[in-house]
C-alpha positions as CSV (number, residue, x, y, z in Angstrom):
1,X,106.1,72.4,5.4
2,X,105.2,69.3,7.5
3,X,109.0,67.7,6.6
4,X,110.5,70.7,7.4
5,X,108.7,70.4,10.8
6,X,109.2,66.7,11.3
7,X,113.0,67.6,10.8
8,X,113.4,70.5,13.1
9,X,112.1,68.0,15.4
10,X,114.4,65.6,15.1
11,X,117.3,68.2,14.9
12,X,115.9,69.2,18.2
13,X,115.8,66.1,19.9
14,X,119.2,64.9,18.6
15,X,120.5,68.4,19.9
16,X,120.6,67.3,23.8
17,X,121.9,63.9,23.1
18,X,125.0,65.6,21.3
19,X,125.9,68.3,23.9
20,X,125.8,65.2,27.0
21,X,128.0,63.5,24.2
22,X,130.3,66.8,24.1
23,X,130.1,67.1,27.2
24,X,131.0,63.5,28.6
25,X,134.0,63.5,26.1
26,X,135.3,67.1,27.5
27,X,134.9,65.3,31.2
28,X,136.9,62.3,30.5
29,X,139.5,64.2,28.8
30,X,140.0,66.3,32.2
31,X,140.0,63.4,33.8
32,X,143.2,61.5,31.7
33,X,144.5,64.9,31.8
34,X,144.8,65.3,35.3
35,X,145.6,61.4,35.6
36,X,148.9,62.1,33.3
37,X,150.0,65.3,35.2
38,X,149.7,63.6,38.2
39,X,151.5,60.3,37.3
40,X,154.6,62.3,35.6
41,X,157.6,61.0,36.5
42,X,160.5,62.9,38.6
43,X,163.1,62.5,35.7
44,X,159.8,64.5,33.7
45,X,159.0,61.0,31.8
46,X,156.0,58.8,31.8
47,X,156.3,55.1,33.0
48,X,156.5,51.9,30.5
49,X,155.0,49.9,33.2
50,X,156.9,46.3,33.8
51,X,160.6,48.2,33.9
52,X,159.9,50.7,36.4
53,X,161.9,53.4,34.0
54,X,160.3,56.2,31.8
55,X,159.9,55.7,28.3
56,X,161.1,58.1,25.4
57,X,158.2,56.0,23.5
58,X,155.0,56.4,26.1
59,X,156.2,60.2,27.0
60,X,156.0,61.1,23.0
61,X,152.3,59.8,23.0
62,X,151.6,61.7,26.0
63,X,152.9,64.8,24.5
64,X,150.8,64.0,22.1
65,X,147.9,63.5,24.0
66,X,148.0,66.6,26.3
67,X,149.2,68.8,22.8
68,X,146.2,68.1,21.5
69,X,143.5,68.4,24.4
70,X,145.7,71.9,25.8
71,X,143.2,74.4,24.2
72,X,140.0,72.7,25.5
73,X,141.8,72.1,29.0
74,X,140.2,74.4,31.8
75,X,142.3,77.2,33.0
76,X,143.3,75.6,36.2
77,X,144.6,72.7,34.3
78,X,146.4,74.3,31.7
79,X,149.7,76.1,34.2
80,X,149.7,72.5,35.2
81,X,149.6,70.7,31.6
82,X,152.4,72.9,30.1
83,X,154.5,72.6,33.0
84,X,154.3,68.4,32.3
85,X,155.1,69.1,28.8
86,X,158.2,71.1,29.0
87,X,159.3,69.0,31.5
88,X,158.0,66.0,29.0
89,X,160.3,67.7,26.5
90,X,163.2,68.0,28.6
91,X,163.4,64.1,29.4
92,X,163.2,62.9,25.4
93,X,165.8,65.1,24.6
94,X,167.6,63.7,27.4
95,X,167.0,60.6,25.3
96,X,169.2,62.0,22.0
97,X,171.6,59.8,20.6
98,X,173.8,63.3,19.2
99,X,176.2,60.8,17.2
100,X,173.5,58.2,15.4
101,X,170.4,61.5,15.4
102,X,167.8,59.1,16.9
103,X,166.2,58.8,20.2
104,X,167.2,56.3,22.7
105,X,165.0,55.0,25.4
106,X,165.5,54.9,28.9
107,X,168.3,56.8,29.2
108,X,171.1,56.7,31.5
109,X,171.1,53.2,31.0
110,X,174.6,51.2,30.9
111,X,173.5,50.2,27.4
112,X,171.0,50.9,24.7
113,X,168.6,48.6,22.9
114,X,169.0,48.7,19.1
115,X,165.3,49.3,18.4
116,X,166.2,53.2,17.3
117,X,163.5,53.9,14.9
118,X,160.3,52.3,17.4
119,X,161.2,55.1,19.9
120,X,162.7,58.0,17.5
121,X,159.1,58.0,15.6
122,X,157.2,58.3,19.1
123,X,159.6,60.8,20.2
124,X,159.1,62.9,16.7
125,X,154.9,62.7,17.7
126,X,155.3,64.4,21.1
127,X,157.7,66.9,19.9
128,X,155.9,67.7,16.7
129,X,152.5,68.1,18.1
130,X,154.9,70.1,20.9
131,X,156.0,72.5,18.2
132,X,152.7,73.3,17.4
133,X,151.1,73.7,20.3
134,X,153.5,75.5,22.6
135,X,156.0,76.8,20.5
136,X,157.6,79.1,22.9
137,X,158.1,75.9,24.9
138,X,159.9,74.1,21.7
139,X,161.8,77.4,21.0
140,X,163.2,77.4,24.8
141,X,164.2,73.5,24.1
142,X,165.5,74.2,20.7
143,X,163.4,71.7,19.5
144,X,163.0,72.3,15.7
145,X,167.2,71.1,15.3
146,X,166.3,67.5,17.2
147,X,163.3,67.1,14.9
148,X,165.1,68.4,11.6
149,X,168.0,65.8,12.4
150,X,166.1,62.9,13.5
151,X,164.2,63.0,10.4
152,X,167.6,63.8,8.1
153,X,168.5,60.5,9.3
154,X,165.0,58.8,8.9
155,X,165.6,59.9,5.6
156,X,168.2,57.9,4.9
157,X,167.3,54.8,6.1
158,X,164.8,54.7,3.4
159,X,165.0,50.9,1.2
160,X,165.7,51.1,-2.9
161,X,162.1,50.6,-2.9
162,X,160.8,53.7,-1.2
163,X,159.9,52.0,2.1
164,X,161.5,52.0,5.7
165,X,161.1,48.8,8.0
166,X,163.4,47.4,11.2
167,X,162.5,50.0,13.5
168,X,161.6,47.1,16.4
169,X,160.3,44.0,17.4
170,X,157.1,41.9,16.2
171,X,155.1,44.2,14.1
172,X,157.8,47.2,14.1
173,X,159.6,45.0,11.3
174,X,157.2,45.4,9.2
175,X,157.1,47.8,6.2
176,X,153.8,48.3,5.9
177,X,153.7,50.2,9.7
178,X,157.2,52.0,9.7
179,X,156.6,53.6,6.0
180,X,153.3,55.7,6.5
181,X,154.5,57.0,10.1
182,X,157.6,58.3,8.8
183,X,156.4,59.5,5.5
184,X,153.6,61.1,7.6
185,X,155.5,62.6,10.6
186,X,158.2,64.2,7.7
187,X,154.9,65.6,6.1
188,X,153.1,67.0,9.3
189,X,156.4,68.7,10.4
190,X,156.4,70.3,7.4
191,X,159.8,70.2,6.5
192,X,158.8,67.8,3.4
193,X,156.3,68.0,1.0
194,X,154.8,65.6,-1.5
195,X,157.8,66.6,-4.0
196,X,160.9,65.4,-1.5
197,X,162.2,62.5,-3.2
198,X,162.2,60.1,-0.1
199,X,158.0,61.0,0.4
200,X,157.4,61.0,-3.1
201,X,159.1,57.5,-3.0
202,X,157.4,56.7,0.4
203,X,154.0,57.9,-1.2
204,X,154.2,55.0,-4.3
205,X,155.0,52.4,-2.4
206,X,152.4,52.9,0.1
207,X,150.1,53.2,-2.9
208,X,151.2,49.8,-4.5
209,X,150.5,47.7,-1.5
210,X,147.0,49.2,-0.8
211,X,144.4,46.2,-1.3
212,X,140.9,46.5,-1.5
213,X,138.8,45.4,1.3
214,X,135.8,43.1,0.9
215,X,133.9,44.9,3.2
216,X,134.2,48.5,1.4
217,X,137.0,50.4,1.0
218,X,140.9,50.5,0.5
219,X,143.2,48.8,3.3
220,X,146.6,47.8,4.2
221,X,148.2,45.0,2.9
222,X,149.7,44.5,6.6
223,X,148.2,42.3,9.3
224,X,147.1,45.3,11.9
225,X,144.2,47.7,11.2
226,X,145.9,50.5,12.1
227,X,148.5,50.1,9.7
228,X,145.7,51.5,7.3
229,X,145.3,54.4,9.8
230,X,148.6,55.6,9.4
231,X,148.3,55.3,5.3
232,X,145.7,57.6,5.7
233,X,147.3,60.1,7.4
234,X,150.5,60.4,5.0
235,X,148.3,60.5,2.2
236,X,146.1,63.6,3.6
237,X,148.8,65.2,4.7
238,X,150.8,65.1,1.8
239,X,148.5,68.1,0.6
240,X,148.9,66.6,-3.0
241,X,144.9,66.6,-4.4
242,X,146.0,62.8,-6.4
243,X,146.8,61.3,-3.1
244,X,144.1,63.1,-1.1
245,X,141.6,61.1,-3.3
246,X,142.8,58.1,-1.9
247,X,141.1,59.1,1.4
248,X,137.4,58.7,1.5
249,X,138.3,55.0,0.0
250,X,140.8,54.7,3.0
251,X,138.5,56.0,5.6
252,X,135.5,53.4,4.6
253,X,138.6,50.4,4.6
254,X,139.3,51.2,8.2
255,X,135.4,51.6,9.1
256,X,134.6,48.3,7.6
257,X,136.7,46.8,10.7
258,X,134.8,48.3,13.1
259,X,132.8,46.2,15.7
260,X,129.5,46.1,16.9
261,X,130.6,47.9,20.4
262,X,132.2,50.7,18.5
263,X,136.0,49.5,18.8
264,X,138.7,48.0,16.8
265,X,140.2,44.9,17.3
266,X,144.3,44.5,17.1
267,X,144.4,42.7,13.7
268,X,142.8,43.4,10.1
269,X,142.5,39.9,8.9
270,X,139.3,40.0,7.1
271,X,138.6,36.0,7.3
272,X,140.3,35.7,10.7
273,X,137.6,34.6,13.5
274,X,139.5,36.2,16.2
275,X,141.0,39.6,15.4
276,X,137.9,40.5,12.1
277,X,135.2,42.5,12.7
278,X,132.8,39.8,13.8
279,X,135.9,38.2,15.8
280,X,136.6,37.8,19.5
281,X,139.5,39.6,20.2
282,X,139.1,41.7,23.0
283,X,138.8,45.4,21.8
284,X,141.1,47.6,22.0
285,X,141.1,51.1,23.6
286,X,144.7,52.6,21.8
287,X,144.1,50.8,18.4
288,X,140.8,52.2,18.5
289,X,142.1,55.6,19.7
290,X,144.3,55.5,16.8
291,X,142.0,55.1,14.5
292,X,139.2,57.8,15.6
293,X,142.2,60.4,16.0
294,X,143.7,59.5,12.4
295,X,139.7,60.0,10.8
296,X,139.4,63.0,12.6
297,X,142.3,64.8,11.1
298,X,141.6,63.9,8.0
299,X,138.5,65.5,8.1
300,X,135.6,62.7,8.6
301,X,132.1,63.8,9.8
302,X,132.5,63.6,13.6
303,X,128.7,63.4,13.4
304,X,128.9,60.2,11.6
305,X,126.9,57.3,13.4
306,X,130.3,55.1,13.0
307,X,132.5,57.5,14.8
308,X,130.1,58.4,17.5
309,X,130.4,55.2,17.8
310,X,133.8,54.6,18.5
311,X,134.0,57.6,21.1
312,X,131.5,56.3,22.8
313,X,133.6,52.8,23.5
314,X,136.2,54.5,24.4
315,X,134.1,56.1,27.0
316,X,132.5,53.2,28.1
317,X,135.3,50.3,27.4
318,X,136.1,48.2,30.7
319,X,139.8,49.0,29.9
320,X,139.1,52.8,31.3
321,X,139.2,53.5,35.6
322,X,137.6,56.0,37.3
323,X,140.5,57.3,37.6
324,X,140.7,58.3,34.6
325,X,143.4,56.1,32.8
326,X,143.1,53.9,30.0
327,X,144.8,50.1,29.9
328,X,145.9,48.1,27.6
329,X,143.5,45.0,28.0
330,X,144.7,41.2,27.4
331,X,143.1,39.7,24.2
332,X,140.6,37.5,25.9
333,X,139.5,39.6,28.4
334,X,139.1,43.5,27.9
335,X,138.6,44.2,31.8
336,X,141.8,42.6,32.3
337,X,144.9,44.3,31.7
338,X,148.0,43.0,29.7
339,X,150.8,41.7,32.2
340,X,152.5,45.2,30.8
341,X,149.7,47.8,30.9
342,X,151.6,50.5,29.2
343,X,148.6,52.6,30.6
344,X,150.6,56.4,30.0
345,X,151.4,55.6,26.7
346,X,147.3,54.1,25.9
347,X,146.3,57.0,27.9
348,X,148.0,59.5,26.0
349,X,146.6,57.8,22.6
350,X,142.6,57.8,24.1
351,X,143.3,61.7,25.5
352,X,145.0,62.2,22.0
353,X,141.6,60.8,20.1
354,X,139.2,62.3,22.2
355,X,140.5,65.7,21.8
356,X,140.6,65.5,17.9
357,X,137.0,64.7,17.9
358,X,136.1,67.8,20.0
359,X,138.1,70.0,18.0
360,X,135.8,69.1,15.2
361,X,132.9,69.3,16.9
362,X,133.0,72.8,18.5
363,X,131.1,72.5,22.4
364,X,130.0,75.9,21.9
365,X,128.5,75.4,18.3
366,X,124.4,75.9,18.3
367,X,124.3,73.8,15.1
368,X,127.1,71.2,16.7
369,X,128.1,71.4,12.7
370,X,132.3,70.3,12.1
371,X,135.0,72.9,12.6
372,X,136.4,74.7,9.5
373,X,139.8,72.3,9.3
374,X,141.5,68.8,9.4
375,X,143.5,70.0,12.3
376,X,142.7,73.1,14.7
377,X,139.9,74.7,12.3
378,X,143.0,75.2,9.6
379,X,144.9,76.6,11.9
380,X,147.9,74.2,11.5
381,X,146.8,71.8,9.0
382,X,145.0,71.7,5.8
383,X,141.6,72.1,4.8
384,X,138.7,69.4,5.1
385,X,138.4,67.6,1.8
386,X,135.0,66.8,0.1
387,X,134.6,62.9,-0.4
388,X,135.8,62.4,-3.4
389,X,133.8,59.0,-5.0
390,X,136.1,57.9,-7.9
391,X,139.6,56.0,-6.9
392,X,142.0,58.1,-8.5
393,X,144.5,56.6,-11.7
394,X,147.3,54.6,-10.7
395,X,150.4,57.4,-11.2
396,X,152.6,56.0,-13.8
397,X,156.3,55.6,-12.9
């Protein structure tokens, strides 16, 4: 009797620190909502700040972003919130290439950068999440033909080996980023399923370049922590219980980067003394964002110390204003922006984050306990797995 009482005590004290949690997150998240309202574009875009044009790239994260945090918006904000997003929508399909089936950016231009996939996969994230969220707004649109076509021709850009790559500069060259998002955003459209030849395909190879981490886990071969985030998204949402067993091992790889202050660096290099987890790279709001959102969809504790954790720098990182926007800080400096903020598009990832991590933990659960689902309470997505301890058996083939 006198544990059970020392626990009730402890439950109870850890009870008011949890709701001013809850509570702080659902007041930043108005506040980046109203931020990205108010700084929509007239052509219904969002800025890439240093080209003073809208993006097709930034406005699919902010669709994203204000998809995800609509339900727990208050009522005055929401009129206001849907009105950006259809207007979001209209602009990136202003942004279809009907001849190639990709999305351009900046449109209206005199002539087109040939970095198709980059923006087509961002565009795909706003109007997915879009789809799900306000569907009567994707119906009006005709949304569910751009998406079906645009990933038709994904599809086929898929290597002999099962992966995708070229979709951009720097990192966007790189297999080990472009394979997961597409095999992912096929998946969580669900137009594809763990059988389609191109994600079965996508599926193995991403499997044959995991690595494992010294510090715990499984991790992507490729140099940016993130990478691994979006390996565990295509392999939960697959739905297929061999590749769902990859993700407890997945989730501990990309936990094992995490630094003292909560965040994540921009690299994964375990034995680099800059970007590791003990490095001195400045930390970094979106990369951090992108990992708490991709853990909370695939169903981690949001009670876990670790992800507390990491909303809490995003709540307290010098790369946030009081206005409620989110930058993306220099390497050396996080108070200092980089000499192209991008702040819509880092905005729209924090907002994106933050919201996945109160839709797991309810604000008007008593026990403060997870919601029922990886996405929505099951609404949308798939149940929360258990943690499943083995690494499954190599498939065969």
């Amino acid at each position: 009797m006198r544990w059970v009482a020392i626990l009730l005590g402890l439950a109870l004290l850890a009870a008011p620190v949890q709701a001013d949690l809850v509570g702080r997150v659902q007041d930043r998240c108005v506040k980046a909502a109203r931020w990205l309202v108010e700084h929509q574009r007239p052509d219904g875009g969002w800025l890439y700040e240093g080209t003073n044009r809208s993006s097709s790239m930034d406005t699919g994260v902010v669709l994203l972003g204000l998809s995800e945090f609509y339900d727990r918006a208050p009522q005055d904000l929401r009129p206001r919130i849907r009105e950006a997003v259809d207007r979001g929508v209209s602009y990136i399909l202003r942004c279809w290439d009907p001849n190639r089936r990709m999305f351009w950016d900046y449109p209206g231009q005199t002539s087109h950068e040939d970095w198709l996939g980059m923006y087509t996969v961002h565009a795909l994230m706003g109007l997915i999440a879009v789809e799900k969220r306000f569907p009567d707004v994707a119906r009006k649109h005709g949304v569910d033909r751009y998406v079906s076509e645009a990933l038709e021709r994904l599809m086929s850009l898929q290597g002999d080996d099962g992966s995708w790559r070229g979709f951009g500069p720097g990192s966007w060259q790189d297999p080990y980023r472009c394979t997961p998002i597409v095999v992912w955003l096929a998946e969580w459209s669900g137009k594809y399923g763990p059988d389609d030849p191109h994600v079965k395909k996508g599926l193995r190879w991403i499997e044959g370049v995991l690595t494992k981490s010294p510090l715990g886990g499984l991790i992507s071969q490729g140099v940016k922590i993130d990478f691994t985030a979006w390996d565990l998204l295509a392999f939960y949402y697959s739905g297929d219980r061999y590749y769902r067993g990859f993700v407890p091992k997945l989730q501990q790889g990309l936990l094992g980067f995490q630094r003292k202050d909560g965040a994540f660096a921009a690299h994964a290099s375990v034995n680099d003394p800059v970007y590791g987890p003990n490095g001195t790279a400045a930390p970094c709001p979106h990369k951090t964002a992108r990992v708490l959102f991709a853990l909370m969809k695939t169903g981690m504790d949001p009670l876990d110390d670790r992800v507390k954790r990491a909303v809490e720098f995003l709540l307290s990182t010098k790369s946030q204003d009081p206005d409620g926007s989110w930058f993306w800080p220099s390497m050396d400096d996080p108070s200092k922006p980089q000499e192209v903020a991008c702040r819509a598009y880092s905005t729209g990832w924090c907002l994106a984050a933050l919201a996945a991590w109160l839709e797991r933990v309810p604000s008007g659960s008593p026990s403060g306990r997870p919601s029922g689902g990886g996405e929505r309470g099951g609404r949308h997505g798939l149940p929360v797995i258990p943690v499943v301890p083995p690494l499954p058996r190599r498939r065969s083939g």
